[in-house]
MARVOBA-638397 format. One record per residue (C-alpha): x, y, z. Coordinates in steps of 0.02 Angstrom, whole numbers, padded with zeros to 5 digits, always signed. Layout:
N
XYZ;...
% end
This chain:
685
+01576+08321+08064;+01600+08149+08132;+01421+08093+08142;+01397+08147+07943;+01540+08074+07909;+01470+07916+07988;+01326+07933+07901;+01388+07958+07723;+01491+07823+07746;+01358+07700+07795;+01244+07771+07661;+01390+07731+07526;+01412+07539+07593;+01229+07526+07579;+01245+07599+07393;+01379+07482+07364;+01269+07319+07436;+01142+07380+07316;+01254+07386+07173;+01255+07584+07160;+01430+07613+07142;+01431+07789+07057;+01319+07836+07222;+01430+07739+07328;+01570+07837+07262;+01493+07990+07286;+01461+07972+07461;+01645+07917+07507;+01690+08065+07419;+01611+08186+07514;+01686+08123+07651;+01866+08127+07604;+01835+08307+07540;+01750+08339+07709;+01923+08317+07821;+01992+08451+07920;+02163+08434+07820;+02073+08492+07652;+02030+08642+07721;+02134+08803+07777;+02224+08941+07700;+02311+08837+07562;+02133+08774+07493;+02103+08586+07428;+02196+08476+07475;+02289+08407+07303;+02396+08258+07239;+02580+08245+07245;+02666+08222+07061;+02826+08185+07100;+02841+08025+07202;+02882+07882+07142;+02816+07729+07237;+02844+07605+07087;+03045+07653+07081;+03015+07630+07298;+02942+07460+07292;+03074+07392+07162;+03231+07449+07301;+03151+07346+07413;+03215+07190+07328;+03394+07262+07334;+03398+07262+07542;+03306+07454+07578;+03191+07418+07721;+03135+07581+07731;+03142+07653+07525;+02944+07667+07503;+02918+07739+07680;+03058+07850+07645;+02961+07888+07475;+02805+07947+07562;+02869+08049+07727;+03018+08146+07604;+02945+08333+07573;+02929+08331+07378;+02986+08446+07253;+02820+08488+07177;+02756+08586+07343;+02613+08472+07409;+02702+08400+07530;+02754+08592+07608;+02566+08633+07622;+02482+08487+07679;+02530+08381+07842;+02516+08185+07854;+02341+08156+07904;+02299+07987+08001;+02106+08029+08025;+02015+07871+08014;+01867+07916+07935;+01987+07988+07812;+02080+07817+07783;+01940+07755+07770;+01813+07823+07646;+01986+07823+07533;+01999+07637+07551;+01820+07608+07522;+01848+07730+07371;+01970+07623+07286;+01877+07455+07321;+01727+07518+07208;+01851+07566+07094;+01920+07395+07071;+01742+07356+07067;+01718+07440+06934;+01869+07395+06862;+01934+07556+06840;+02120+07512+06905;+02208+07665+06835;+02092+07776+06957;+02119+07615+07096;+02291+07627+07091;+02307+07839+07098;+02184+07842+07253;+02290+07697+07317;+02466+07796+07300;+02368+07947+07380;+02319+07851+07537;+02496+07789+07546;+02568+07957+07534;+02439+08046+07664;+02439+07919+07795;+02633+07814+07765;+02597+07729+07926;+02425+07651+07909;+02420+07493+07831;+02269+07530+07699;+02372+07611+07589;+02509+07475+07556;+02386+07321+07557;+02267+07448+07427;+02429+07496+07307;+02502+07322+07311;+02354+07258+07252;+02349+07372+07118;+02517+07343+07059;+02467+07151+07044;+02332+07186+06938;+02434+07297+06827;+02565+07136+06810;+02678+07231+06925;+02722+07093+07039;+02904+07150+07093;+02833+07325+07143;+02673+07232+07230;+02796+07114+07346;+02914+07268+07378;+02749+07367+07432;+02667+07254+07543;+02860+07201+07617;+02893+07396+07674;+02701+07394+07730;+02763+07248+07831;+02892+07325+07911;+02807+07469+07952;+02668+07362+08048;+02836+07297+08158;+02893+07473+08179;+02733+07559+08216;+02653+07433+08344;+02525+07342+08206;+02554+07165+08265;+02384+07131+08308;+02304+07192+08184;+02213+07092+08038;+02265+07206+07906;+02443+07122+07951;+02396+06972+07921;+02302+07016+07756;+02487+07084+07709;+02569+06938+07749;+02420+06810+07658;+02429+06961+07499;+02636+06924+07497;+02632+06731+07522;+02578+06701+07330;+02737+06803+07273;+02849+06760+07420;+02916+06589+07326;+02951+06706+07179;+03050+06846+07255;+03114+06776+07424;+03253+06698+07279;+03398+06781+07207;+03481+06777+07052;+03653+06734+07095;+03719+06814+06911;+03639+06966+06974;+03665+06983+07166;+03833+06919+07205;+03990+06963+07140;+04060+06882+06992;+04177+06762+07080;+04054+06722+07212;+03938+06672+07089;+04071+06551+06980;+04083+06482+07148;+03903+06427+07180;+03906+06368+07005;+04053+06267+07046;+04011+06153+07188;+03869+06084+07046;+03900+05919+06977;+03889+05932+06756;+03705+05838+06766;+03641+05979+06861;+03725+06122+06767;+03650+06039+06604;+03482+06088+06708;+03521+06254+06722;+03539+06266+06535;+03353+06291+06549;+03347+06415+06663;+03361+06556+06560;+03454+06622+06415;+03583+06730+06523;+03603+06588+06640;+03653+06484+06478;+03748+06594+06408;+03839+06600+06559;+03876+06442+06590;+03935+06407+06392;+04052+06545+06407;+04140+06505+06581;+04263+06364+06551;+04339+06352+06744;+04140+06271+06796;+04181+06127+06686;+04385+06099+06744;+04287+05957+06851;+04188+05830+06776;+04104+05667+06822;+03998+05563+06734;+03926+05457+06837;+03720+05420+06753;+03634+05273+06694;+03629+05353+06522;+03793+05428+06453;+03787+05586+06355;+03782+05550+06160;+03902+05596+06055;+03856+05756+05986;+03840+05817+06171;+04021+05766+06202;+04070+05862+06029;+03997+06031+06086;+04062+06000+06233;+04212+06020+06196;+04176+06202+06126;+04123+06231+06292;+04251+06201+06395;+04377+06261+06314;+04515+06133+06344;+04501+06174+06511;+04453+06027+06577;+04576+05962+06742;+04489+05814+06807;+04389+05691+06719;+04303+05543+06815;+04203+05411+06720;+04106+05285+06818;+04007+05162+06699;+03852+05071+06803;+03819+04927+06687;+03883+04829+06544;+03731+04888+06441;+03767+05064+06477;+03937+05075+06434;+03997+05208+06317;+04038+05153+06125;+04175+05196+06021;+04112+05363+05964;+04084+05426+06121;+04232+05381+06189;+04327+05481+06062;+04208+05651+06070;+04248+05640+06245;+04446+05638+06241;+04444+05752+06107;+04340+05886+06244;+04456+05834+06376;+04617+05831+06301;+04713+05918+06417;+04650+05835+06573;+04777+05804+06727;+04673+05684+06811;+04591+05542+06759;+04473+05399+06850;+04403+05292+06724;+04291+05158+06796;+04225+05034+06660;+04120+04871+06645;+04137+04871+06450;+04316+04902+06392;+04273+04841+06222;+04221+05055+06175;+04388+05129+06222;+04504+04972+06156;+04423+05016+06001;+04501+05206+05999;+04654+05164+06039;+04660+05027+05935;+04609+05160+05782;+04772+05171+05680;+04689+05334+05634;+04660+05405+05806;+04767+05591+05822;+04709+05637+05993;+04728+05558+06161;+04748+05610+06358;+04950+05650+06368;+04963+05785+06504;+04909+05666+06651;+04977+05687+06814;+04860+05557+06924;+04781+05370+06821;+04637+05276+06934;+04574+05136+06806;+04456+05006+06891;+04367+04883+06773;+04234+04801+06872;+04217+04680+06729;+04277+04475+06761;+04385+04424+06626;+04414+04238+06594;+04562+04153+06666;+04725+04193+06605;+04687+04352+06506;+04772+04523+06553;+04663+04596+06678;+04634+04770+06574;+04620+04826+06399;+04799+04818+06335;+04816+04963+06194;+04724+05071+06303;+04817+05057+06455;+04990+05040+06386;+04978+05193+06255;+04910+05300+06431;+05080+05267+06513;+05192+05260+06358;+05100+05472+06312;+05127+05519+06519;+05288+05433+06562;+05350+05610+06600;+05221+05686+06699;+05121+05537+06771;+05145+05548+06956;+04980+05447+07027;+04940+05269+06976;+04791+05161+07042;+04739+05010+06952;+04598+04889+07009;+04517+04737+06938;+04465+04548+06938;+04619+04445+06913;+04702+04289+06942;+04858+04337+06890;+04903+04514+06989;+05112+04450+06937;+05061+04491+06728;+05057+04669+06799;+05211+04697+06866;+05305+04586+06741;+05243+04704+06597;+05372+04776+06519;+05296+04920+06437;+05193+04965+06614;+05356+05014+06689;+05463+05121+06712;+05389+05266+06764;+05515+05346+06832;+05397+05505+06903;+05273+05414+07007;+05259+05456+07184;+05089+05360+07229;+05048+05177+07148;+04899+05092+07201;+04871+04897+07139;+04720+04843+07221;+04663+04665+07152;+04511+04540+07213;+04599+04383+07193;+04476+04273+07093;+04540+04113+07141;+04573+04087+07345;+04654+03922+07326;+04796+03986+07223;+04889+04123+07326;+05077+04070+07302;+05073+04074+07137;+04975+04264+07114;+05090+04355+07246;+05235+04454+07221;+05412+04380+07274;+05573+04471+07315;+05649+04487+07127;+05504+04561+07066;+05482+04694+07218;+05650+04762+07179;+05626+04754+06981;+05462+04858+06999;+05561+04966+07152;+05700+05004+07008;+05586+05059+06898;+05506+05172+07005;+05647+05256+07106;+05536+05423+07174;+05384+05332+07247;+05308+05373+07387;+05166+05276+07451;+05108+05096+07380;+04962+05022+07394;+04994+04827+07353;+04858+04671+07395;+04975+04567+07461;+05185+04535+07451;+05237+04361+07479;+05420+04300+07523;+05475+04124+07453;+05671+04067+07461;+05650+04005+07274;+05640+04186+07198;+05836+04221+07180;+05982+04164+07247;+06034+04334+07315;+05982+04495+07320;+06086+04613+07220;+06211+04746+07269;+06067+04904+07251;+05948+04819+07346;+06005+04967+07510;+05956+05102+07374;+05813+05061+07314;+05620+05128+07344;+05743+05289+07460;+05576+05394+07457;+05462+05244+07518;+05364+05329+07659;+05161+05247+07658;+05151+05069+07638;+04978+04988+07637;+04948+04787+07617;+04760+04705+07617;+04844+04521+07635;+04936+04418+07747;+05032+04264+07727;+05074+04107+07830;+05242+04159+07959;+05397+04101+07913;+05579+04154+07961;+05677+04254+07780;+05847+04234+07749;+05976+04355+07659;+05932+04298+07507;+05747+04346+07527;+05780+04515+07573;+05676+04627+07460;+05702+04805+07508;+05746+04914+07651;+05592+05026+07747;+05714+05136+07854;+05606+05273+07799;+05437+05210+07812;+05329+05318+07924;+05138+05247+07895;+05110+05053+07897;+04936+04991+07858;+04862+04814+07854;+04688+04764+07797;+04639+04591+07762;+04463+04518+07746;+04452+04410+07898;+04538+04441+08053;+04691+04299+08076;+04802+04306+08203;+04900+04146+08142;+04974+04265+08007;+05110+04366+07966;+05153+04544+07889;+05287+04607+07784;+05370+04745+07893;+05369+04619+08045;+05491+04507+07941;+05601+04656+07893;+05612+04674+08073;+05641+04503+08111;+05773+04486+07984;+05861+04650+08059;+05878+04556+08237;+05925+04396+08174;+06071+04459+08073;+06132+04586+08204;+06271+04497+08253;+06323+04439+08070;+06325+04590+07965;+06214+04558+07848;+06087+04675+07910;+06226+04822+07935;+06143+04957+07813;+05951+04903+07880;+05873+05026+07999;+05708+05010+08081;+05585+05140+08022;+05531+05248+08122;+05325+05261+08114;+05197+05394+08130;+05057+05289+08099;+05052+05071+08118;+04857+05025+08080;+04824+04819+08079;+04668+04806+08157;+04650+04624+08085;+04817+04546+08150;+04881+04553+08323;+05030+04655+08365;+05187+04523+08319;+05331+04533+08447;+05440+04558+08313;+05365+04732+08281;+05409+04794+08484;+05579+04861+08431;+05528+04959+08296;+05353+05018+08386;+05463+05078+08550;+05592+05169+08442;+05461+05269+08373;+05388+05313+08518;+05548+05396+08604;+05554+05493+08466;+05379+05552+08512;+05328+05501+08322;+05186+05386+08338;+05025+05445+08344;+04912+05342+08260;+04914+05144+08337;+04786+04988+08307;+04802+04821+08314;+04697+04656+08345;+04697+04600+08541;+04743+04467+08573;+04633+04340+08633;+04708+04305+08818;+04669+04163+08945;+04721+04154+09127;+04840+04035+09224;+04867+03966+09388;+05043+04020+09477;+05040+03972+09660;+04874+03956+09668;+04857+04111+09616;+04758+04162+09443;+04847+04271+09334;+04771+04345+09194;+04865+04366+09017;+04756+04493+08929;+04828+04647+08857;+05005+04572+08927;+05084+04596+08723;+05020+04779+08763;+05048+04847+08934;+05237+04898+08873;+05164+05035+08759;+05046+05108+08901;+05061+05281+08947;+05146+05333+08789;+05132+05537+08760;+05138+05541+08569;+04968+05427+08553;+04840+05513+08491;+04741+05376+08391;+04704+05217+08461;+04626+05081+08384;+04575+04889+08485;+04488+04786+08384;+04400+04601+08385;+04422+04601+08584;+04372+04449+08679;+04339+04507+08843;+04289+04344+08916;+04426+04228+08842;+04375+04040+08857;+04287+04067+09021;+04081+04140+08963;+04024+04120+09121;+04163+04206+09230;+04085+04375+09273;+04239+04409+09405;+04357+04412+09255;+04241+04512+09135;+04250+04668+09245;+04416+04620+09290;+04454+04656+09111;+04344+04792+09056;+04411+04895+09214;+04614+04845+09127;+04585+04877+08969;+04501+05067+09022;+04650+05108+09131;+04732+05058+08960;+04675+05179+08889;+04645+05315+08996;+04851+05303+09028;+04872+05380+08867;+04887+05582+08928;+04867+05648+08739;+04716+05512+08683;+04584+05599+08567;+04515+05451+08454;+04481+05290+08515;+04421+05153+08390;+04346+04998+08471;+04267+04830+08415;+04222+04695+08544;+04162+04509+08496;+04020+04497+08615;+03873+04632+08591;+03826+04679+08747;+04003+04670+08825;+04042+04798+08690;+03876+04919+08751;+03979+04920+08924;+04143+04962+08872;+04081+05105+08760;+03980+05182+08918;+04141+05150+09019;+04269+05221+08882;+04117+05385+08858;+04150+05411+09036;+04351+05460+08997;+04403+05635+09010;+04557+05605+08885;+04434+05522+08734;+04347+05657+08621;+04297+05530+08459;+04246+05378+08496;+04192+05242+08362;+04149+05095+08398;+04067+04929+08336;+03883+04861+08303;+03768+04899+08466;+03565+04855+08472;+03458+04998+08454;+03401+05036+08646;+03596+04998+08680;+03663+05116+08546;+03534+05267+08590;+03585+05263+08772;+03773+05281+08730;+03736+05422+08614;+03628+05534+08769;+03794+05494+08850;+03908+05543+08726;+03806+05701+08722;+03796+05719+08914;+04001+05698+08893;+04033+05818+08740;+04110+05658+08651;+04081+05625+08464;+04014+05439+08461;+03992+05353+08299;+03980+05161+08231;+04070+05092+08115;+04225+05046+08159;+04261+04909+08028;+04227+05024+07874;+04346+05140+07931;+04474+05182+07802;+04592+05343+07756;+04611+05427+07581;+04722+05368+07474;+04847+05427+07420;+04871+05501+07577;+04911+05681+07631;+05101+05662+07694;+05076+05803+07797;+04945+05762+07911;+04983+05556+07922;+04898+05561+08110;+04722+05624+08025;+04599+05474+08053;+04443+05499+07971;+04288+05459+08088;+04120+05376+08021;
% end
């Protein structure tokens, strides 16, 4: 049989070439009828009715590797499959697959696609048959069933030892152009409800106003499931109009929880209109960050004599208007800002406030700002707009304790600068030991000129103060901090009695890392750590020369230091702005005299993980890193600005020491308000 079956099917590829298909079919024909498995004592060979490969193909999207194989080696109910074996013959194969190509030819697909499902089902583990039914299904705008056919053909090259073979590759070209397509899920349809919400979730409102597009059941979806839009931010050159804001508001529900604003421009500011659709859709918000160049919009609602609705259920306030008002003017839109506190006296517990003043005092002096007798976290963070006027924009004694009266739970405070001056008050009066009893974060960005406080000036006490933090814009070490006069008042008046109900506080975290550590502060620093409390520790170095005794040289630097060294609860250290070489450049002796110190410095510290450094001289600051990398205590280090060949180096070491090196050390700065619970987390850049 084989060399006639050669023959005919050479005689129908030569019909084919001459465009004889009906001849050409013929031929192939004869040869599929001619194979030993159509003959025997159950007669012709016939067709199975009763698979399903379309039904297969579609399972194969839904994670069956193995449904369409399955499909074609199951015995079937209609019999064929209990007379006739699998045949793999090749001449078999194919003069079927050269059967179905002049079908396509001839664009008979119905009889294309039955031959095809025939190979498939005779021979499940040749590759003819998927590459020949996947095709078909494409042509008959079945492209689900096409990528599920030639997927399980696929996987039955891996399993039956087809790698090398072209028809694999023709599988895997054939699948490319739907790959794109179906290698994507829908997450509506193949995750679970909640999973789903939560992929939705983690998008911001610009891009699930894209998905609106996607389809209808996506937008339905979306329209109908308030909890995706409990979190909104706005944060786009061009606002949504009005009318979006109105149907909004359909949307969500009144289910809206946090609502942040952040206006880029002047000339993009929201108007009075949409200012109003968009309270009205987030009525019920709990958390609000409004950041606004043009306050004029929002004045205008509140200033409406008409207006019903406005935010009163707010538990946190961030306002920050980036706009410069002229001198002398209150430094935010008055109605607005006054009718927020007035409608969430009793549930606002968050309050940040930022802007471009001269005139920080108007704040605190407002009588209808305060009280607010619920807030646990305020935040006043002003850019003074006029350096050569501080005395007269910081905040003296009497007006700490008024604004401490009014707000007897807080927590943590966030103020730009405090300044103590003898002509506030006369005295401080009889409360002054109760006030602020909840004060536990303290954050300043200023400092002031040292100089010695008396009774009188005596604003309030920090006994329980356990995180201290000091930023200012240029390092200073000629300056002066609150907390280190609260201390020094404490040891001048121990003797007197004045300072009988002050305690020093005792700290979990003391950051400064633009003022050097004031001997005044050593008490209060030592008591915390023999109560194994502080963990988090930076300060400026100080700049350090050396002297002469006896002929001798003795070097000063680190000397305000060395009594901390060695210190088990340290597990944060910051040194910043060091000056390794002092007044002496040249001195190379007393460069690695130093750099070796200040690494025994730190490698005394037996629970170190984070070290923060910043050195004055570049390359002196390359060597240090290398040295500090080298530590088997340090885990995170971060340090200051390196050259590029310098910085690349020190990160193959960092990786050759399992450390996590970063730069960045001045930009450094923690959440606010801050997590109570974890006050030794440093965040790394």
């Amino acid at each position: 049989m084989a060399p006639v079956t050669k023959a005919s099917i050479a005689e129908g590829r030569a019909a084919y070439s001459g465009g004889l298909y009906k001849l050409a079919l013929e031929h192939f024909t004869l040869v599929a009828n001619g194979c030993s498995c159509n003959s025997g004592p159950n007669g012709r060979r016939g067709r199975c009715t009763c698979k399903d490969f379309a039904a297969a193909a579609r399972l194969m999207g839904d994670g069956e590797s193995n449904s369409v194989f399955h499909e074609a080696m199951h015995v079937c109910s209609c019999g064929v499959g209990e007379k006739f074996q699998k045949c793999h013959e090749p001449q078999h194969i194919q003069a079927l697959d050269y059967r179905i190509h002049v079908f396509e030819k001839m664009a008979r697909r119905e009889n294309a696609q039955k031959d095809a499902e025939w190979l498939l089902e005779i021979a499940p583990r040749a590759l003819e048959g998927y590459l020949r039914l996947g095709k078909a299904y494409r042509l008959a705008k079945m492209p689900e069933e096409a990528y599920g056919i030639w997927t399980a053909g696929i996987k039955v090259a891996g399993k039956e030892g087809h790698g090398g073979s072209p028809k694999l590759h023709q599988l895997h070209q054939a699948r490319q152009s739907l790959q794109m397509r179906f290698s994507r899920k829908d997450p509506l349809q193949e995750l679970p409800i909640e999973l789903a919400e939560n992929v939705f979730s983690c998008l911001s409102v610009a891009e699930l106003v894209q998905c609106f597009g996607v389809c209808k059941r996506w937008k339905s979806y979306l329209q109908r499931n308030p909890r995706l839009w409990s979190d909104l931010h706005f944060n786009t050159k061009r606002m949504p109009s009005a009318s979006w804001f109105r149907q909004l508001r359909q949307t969500t529900g009144g289910a809206v929880e946090s609502l942040k604003v952040t206006e880029r421009s002047s000339s993009t500011g929201m108007e009075q209109q949409r200012w109003a659709a968009l309270i009205a859709a987030t009525l019920h918000a709990k958390h609000l960050t409004l950041g606004i160049h043009c306050p004029k919009g929002i004045e205008k609602v509140y200033a409406d004599p008409m207006r019903q609705l406005m935010w009163s259920n707010l538990k946190s306030l961030r306002l920050k208007l980036a706009t410069q008002l002229p001198a002398g003017e209150y430094p935010f839109p008055k109605k607005m800002l006054f009718q927020l506190l007035e409608h969430n006296s009793d549930t606002l517990e968050e309050l940040s406030l930022a802007a471009k003043t001269m005139h920080i005092i108007l704040i605190v002096r407002t009588p209808r700002l305060f009280p607010s007798h619920h807030l646990r976290s305020l935040s006043l963070q002003f850019e003074e707009t006029n350096s050569f006027r501080p005395a007269h924009t910081g905040l003296g004694p009497e007006q700490v304790r008024v604004l401490a009266r009014h707000t007897p739970l807080l927590e943590q405070l966030w103020f730009p600068w405090l300044t103590v001056r003898g002509d506030d008050v006369d005295s401080p009066s009889d409360d002054v030991g109760g006030l602020w009893p909840h004060l536990q974060v303290l954050r300043l960005q200023t400092w002031r000129p040292s100089s010695k406080i008396d009774g009188r000036e005596l604003m309030v006490p920090f006994a329980r103060l356990r995180s201290f933090d000091l930023h200012t814009q240029n390092s200073d070490t000629s300056g002066d901090h609150f907390l280190a006069e609260y201390c020094r008042y404490i040891q001048d008046h121990q003797d007197d009695g004045a300072a009988k109900e002050l305690r020093y506080p005792t700290l979990e975290r003391y950051w400064a890392p633009t003022m050097t550590l004031l001997s005044e502060m050593e008490p209060c620093l030592a008591q915390s750590f023999s109560k194994g409390a502080l963990s988090v520790f930076g300060t400026q170095v100080k700049m350090a020369d050396s002297s002469y005794v006896d002929n001798t040289r003795v070097d000063h630097f680190l000397e305000d230091l060395q009594w901390m060294a060695g210190e088990a609860s340290i597990k944060t250290l910051g040194l910043f702005n060091i000056n390794m070489n002092g007044d002496l450049c040249t001195d190379w002796g007393i460069l690695g005299a130093r750099t070796k110190a200040l690494v025994e410095f730190i490698e005394s510290f037996p629970n170190l993980e984070t070290v923060v450094i910043t050195v004055t001289d570049v390359d002196s600051n390359a060597a240090l890193l290398g040295k500090v990398l080298a530590l088997q205590n340090v885990k995170n280090l971060v340090g200051g600005p390196c050259p590029g060949a310098k910085m690349d180096a020190l990160r193959r070491l960092a990786e050759e020491n399992k450390v996590a090196l970063s730069f960045g050390a001045e930009t450094l700065r923690t959440e606010w308000p801050m997590d109570l619970k974890q006050l030794d987390k440093f965040p790394l850049a």
